[in-house]
N, C-alpha and C positions, 0 to 999 in steps of 0.2 A: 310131399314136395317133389318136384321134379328136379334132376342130379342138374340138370344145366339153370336152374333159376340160380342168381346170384344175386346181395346187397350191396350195396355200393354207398356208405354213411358220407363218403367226400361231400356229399352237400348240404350237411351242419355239424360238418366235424371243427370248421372254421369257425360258424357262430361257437357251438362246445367249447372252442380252445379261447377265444377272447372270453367267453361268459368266467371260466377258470383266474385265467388272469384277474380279470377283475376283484373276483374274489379272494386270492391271492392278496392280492396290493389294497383290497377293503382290510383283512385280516392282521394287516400291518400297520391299522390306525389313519389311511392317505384315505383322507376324504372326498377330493378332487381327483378325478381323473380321465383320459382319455386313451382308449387301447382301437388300436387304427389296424385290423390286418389285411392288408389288400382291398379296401373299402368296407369289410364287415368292423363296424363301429360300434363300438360302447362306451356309453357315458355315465360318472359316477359325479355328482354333485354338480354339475353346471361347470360355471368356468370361475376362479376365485376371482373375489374384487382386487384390486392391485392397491386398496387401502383396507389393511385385514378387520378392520371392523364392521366392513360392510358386508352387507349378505352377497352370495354368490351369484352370480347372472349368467344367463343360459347358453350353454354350450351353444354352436353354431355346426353342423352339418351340409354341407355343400351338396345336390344331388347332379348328377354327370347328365349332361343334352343328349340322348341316345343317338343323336345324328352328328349334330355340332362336337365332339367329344372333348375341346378344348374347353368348350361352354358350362357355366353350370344352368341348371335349368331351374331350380329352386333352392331353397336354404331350408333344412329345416331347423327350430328352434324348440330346446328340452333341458331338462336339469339331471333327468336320472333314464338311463335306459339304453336300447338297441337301436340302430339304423341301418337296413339293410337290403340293397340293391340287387334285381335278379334282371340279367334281360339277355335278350337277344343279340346284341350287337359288340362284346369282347369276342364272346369264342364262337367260330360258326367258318364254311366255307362256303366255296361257289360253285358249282358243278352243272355244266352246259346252261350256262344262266340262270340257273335258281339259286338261290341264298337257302342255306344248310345251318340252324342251329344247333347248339349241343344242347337245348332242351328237347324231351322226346315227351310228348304223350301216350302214357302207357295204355292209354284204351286204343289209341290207331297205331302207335309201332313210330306215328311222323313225327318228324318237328312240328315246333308249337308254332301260330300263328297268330297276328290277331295282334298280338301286346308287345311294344316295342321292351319295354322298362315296367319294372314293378319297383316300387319301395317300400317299406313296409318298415313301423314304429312298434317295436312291441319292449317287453319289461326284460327279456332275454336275448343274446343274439341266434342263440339255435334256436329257440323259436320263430324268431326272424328271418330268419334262414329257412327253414323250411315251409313257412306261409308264403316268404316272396317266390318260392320255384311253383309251390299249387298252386297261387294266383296267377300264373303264368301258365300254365297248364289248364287252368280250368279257364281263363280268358275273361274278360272285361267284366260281363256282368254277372256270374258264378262268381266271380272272384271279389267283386265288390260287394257279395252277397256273403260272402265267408269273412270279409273284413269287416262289415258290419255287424255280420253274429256274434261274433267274440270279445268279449269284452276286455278291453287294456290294449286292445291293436287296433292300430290307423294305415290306412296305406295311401299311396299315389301312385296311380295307372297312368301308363303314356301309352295310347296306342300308336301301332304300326304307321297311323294318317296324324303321328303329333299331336292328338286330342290327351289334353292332360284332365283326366277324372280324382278327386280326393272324397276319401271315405270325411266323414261329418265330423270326428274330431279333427282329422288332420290337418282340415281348412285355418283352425286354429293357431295349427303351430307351425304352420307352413309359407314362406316369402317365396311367392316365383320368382325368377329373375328377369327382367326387362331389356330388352336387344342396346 
């Protein structure tokens, strides 16, 4: 190992801490739930019916316009699981007119390009969490090629040109949203 390589777990220490939670508040008998931290989401049971006899109905997830950011740009719908957003357009600068994200590609040293927004559906949030930053990293069609390898994750790609891609289950569980 060289003395200056460093980890850096900040980015699925967030999915970690909801996936916890959750478990947590399962452990206490709360069959419903919704643990929301800073957009890494996780969903236990769907949403309860408001006439308790009835069976549960599917949580609802909002995904953010990476451009519009007041916009949602899809909804996704689930009963049990993670939802989890990586992109380009919270943290990032400008520097003599180029736009600087805080994703890097560890093979070129650069920011990543290519992918406006990744989302990503998986059964954990740190899993989710760390599939939506590689698919960001590995870019549109590497990425849509790692989300369909894996079985129990869906994702949805927005490239940089607003081109929205969903891997083959997600088209299922997924509502765009209309202007």
């Amino acid at each position: 190992t060289h003395p200056a390589t460093r980890l850096d777990f900040g980015g699925v220490a967030k999915g970690y801490i909801v996936d916890r939670a959750v478990e947590l508040i399962a452990a206490r008998g709360v069959k419903h739930a919704v643990v929301d931290a800073g957009g890494d989401v996780r969903i236990r049971g769907g949403r309860p019916h408001t006439q308790r006899w009835r069976p549960a109905r599917l949580a609802r997830v909002g995904v953010q316009h990476p451009v519009e950011r007041e916009k949602l740009i899809a909804v996704v719908k689930l009963m049990d699981g993670a939802v989890l957003t990586s992109g380009d357009y919270e943290r990032y600068f400008v520097a003599d007119g180029v736009r600087y994200t805080h994703i890097i590609d560890p093979r070129t040293g650069l920011p990543v390009r290519g992918l406006s927004s990744v989302t990503i559906v998986a059964p954990q949030a740190a899993v989710a969490d760390a599939i939506a930053t590689a698919v960001m990293v590995l870019g549109k069609d590497e990425g849509l090629a790692l989300i369909e390898a894996w079985p129990g994750i869906e994702g949805l790609l927005i490239t940089a040109g607003q081109e929205i891609i969903m891997s083959k289950g997600m088209a299922a569980m997924t509502e765009l949203v209309k202007d």
